[in-house]
N, C-alpha and C positions, 0 to 999 in steps of 0.2 A: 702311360695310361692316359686315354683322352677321353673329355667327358665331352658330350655335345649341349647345351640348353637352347632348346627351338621353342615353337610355338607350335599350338594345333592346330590353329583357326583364325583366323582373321588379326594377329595380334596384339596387341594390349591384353594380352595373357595375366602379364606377370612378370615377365622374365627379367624384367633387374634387378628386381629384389632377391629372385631366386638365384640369378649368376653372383650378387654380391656376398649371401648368404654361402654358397660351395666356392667361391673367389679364397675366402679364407683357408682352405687346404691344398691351393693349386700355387703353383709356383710361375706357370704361364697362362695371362687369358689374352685369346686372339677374336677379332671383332672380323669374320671372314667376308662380307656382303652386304649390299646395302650401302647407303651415305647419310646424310642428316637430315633423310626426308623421316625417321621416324625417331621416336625417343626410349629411354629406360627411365622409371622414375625408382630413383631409391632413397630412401629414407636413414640415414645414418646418425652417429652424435656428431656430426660438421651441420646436418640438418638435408633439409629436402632438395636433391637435384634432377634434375632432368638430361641426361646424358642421350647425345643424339648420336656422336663418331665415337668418343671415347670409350674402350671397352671399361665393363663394369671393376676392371680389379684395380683403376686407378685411387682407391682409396686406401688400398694397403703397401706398406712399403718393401714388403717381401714380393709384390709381383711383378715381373717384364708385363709389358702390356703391349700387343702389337694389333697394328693396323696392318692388315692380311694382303694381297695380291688382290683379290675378291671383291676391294672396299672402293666406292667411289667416292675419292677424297678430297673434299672442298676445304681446301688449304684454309683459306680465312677462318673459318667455323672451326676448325681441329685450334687452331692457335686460338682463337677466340676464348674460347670452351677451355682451355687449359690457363689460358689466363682468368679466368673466371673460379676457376677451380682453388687459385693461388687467393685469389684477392678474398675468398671467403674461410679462407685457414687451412687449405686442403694442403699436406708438405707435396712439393715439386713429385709427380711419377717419375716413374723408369718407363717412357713408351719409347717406341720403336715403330718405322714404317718403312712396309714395305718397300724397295726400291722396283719390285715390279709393279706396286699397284698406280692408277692413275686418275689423271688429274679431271677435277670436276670447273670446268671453262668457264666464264662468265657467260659466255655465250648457251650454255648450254641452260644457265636458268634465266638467262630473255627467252628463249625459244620456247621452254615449258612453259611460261606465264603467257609467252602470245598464243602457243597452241592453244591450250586451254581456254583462254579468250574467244580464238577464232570458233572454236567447239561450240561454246557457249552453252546450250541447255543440254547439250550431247556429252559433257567434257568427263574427264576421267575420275575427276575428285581429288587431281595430283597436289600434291604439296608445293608444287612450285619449284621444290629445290633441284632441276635439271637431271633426275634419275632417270624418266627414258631416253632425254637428248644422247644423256653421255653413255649409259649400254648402247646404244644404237651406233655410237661413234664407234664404243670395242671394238664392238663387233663388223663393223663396217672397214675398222683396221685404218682408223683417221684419228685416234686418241693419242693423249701423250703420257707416254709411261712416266713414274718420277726419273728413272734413270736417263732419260730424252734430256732432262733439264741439264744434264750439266755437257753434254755434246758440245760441239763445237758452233758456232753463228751461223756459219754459211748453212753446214746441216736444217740447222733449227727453222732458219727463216726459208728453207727452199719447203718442210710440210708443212707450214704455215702458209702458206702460197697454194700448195696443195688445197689445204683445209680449205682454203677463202673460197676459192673457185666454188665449194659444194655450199658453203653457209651462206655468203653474199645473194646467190640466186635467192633462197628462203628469204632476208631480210629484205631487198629490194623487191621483186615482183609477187610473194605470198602476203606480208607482214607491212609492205610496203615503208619500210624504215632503213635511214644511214647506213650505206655499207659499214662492216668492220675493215679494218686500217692494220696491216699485219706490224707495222712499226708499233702496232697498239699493243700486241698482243706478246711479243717480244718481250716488252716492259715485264707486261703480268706475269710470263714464265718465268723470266728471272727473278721478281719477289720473291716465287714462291719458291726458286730454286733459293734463296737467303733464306726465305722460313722453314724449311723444311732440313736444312743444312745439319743440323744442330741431333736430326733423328732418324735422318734415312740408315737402312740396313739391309745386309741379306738375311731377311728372315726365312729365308728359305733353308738355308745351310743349317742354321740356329735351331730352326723348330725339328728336322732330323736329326740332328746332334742330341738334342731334350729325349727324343722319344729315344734313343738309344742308348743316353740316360738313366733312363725310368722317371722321368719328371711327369708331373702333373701338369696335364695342360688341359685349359677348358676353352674348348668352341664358345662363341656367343651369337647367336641368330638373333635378325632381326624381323619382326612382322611375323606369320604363322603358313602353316602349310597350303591354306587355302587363298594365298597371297601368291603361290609361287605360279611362274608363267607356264606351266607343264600342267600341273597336278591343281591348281587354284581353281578361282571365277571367273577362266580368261574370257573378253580380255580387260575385266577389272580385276587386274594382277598389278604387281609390283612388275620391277626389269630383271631383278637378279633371282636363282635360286633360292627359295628359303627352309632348304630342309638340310636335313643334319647330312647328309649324305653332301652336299656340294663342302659343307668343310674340308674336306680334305683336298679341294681346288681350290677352290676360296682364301686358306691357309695356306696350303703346299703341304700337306702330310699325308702318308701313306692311309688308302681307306680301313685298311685291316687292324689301324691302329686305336681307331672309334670306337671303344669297347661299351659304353654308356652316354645313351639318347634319354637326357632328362625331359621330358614333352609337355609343357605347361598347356595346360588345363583350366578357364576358369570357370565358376559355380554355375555361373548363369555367364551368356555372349554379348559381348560389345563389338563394334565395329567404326572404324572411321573410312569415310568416302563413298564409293558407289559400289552397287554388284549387288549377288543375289544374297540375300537371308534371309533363311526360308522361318525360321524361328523367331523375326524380329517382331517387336509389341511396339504399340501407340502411344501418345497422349498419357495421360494422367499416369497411369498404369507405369510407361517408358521415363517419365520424368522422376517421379517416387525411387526408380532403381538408380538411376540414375545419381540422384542427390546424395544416394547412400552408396553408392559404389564406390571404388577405387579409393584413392585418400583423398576428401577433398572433393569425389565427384569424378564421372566419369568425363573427362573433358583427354583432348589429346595431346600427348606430351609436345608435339613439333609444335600443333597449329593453332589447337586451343578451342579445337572446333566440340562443340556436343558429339559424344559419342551415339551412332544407333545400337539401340540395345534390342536383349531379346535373352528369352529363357536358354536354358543348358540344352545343346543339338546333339543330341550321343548317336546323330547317322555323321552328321559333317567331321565329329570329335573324331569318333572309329578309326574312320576314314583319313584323319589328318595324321593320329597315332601310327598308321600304318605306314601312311607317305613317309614319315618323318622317322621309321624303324623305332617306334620308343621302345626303350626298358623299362621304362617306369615313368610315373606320372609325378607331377608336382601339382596338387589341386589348388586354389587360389581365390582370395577375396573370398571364401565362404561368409566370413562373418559379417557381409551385407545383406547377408538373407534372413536374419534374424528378425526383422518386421515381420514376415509371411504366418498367413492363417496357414496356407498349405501353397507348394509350390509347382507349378506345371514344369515338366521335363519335355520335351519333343523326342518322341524315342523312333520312329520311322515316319516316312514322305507318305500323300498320296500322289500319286502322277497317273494322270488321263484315270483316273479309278480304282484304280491298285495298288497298294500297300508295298511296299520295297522300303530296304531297309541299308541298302545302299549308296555311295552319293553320284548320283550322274554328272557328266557336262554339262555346261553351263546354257547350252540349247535346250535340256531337258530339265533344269534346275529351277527354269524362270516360271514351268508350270505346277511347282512340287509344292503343298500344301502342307502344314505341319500336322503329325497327328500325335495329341500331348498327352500324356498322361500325369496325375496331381499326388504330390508326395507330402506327409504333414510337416509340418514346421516346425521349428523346434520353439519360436518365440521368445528369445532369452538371447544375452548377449553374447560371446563365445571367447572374444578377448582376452589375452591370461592364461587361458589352459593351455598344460605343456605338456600333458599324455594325451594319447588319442583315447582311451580306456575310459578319460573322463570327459570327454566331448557328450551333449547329450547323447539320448537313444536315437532319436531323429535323424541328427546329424549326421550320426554313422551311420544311421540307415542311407542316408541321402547319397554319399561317399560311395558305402558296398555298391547300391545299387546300380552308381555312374562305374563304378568299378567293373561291376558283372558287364554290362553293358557293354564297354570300350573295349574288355578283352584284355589291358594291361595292369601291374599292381600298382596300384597308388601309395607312394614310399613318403612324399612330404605332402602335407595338409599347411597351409598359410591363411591363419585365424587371425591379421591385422595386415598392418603396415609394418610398422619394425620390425628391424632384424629381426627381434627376439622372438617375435610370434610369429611362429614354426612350430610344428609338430612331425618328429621323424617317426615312422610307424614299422 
């Protein structure tokens, strides 16, 4: 049985808490996509982390934890990050990486830092960390698998030769900077073919063997549907798929085997970096939700940047649940709403003067105006409660309503930060 937990919307959902929270009945969690351009913040008794590569079940010692085919893996960062995890009392995981997934270049986050530069007031809002260089490499079929790393020299150093021909042009006459030095580069793949020695695997083999099992295995997406370069804000999109559906590429397991799409949901939207949000707020208003959102504040787990905020979009939500096939919802950060006299919801667009209730492209997105409707408050703290039965009336109004709405059941409600404050309904 595989569970998927995605995002609906732009990200910073929720979803670490929620993958740490079902982590505890899964025997496999696999991190399918993405790299350490985004974070999970979960909050345990070791205390508060920020997980960028590592999938969420590394805190328990009943789970394999693997890094997917899917994943673009910045070798330093993954060891980093596990060192990190030791030095704060976390016992050693069981992780495992892919030996198909591949490697995130050095080269690949100068390139994202100068692009972005040369961009300038145009630029993407990228994190820096080399995610489009390196899908762009995949996909161009110039990356280097981990399994490349332990090849033979002569091999190694003649696609490196390759590689240079196409990166050298960009540094020297776009960027105007040092060629790279393929003796340079030689160096760096063997490190990481030492750091990585210790965890490579075929998770391929593994993860069909599990499901043929009957093992529990949980997908973990990173960022939100409206992130992904297909169905998103293109083209302020992420590089990789971000919907429950690329897990079974991402991972290597059969589609039919995805029986549950947990799809986090939160109260009200936040977002990090550029693109459209048709629902976002301002000034005082934006800064107030803000201070009180997430734990600590909406700030973003990679960058650190201010979150843009904006009330709950039940057109973009729908719309993301759909992409993303949920089964059910996981609702999220409610309990930052509890300042509100009453709270606006965005429940359909106007575009050129008409009312639709659907989400367009991103050409037709840029003219779509929110039209909000105001829901009471409940004003009271919500922290603590472990029946939904006892949440106020408000609140569950507020819920059913996002409920009716979206078209899917909302099974978990998350009424804090810790574990513990969950509500399974």
């Amino acid at each position: 049985m595989i569970t998927a937990i995605v995002g609906a919307n732009w990200g910073d959902e929720g979803k670490g808490k929620i993958t740490d929270v079902k982590a505890a009945e899964s025997d496999i969690v696999v991190r399918f996509q993405g790299g350490s351009n985004a974070g999970h913040t979960i909050i345990n008794n070791y205390g508060k982390f920020a997980l960028h590569q590592l999938p969420s079940g590394v805190f328990y010692d009943h789970i394999t934890n693997i890094i997917g085919n899917g994943v673009a893996l910045s070798v330093e960062n993954f060891i980093k990050e596990l060192q990190s995890l030791e030095e704060r009392g976390v016992p050693k995981p069981k992780i495992l990486v892919s030996d198909r997934a591949q490697v995130v270049m050095p080269y690949h986050v100068e390139l994202d830092s100068m692009e972005e530069a040369r961009l300038s007031s145009k630029s993407f809002g990228s994190t820096k960390s080399g995610i489009a260089p390196f899908y762009s490499d995949k996909f161009a079929k110039i990356g280097f698998q981990v399994s490349e790393l332990y090849d033979d020299k002569a091999s190694i150093m003649e696609k490196i030769a390759h590689v240079l021909d196409l990166k050298n042009v960009l540094y020297r006459d776009l960027y105007h900077q040092p060629e790279l030095k393929a003796e340079d580069l030689y160096e760096k793949l063997m490190e990481y073919k030492e750091m990585l020695a210790p965890y490579v695997a075929d998770t391929f083999t593994l993860l069909h063997q599990a499901v043929k099992d009957g093992k529990h295995i949980l997908l973990e997406g990173q960022l939100g549907a409206l992130k992904d370069p297909d169905f998103g804000i293109y083209p302020m999109v992420t590089s990789s798929s971000t919907l429950a559906g690329y897990g079974a590429v991402g991972a290597g397991v059969p589609p039919y085997s995805i029986q549950e799409v947990i799809t986090v949901v939160k109260a009200y939207s936040s977002a990090v970096g550029a693109g459209e949000f048709v629902s976002e707020i301002f000034g005082e208003e934006a800064d107030e939700l803000r201070r009180r959102g997430g734990d600590g504040g909406e700030y973003g787990a990679t960058t650190g940047r201010p979150r843009r905020m904006g009330w709950l979009d039940l057109v973009a939500t729908r719309y993301g649940c759909q992409a993303q096939g949920a089964t059910c919802i996981a609702f999220t950060v409610l309990d930052a709403l509890g300042y509100l006299d009453e709270i606006p919801v965005c429940v359909a667009y106007e575009l050129d003067g008409k009312r639709i209730d659907t989400f367009p492209p991103t050409a037709q997105l840029k003219r779509c105006k929110p039209i909000l409707e105001t829901l009471p408050g409940w004003k009271c703290d919500i922290r603590g409660i472990k029946k939904y039965e006892d949440l106020p009336e408000n609140t569950r109004r507020y819920i059913e309503f996002a409920e009716k709405a979206i078209g899917v059941p909302v099974k978990i409600v998350s009424n804090g930060p810790a574990r513990e404050d969950i509500i399974y309904r």
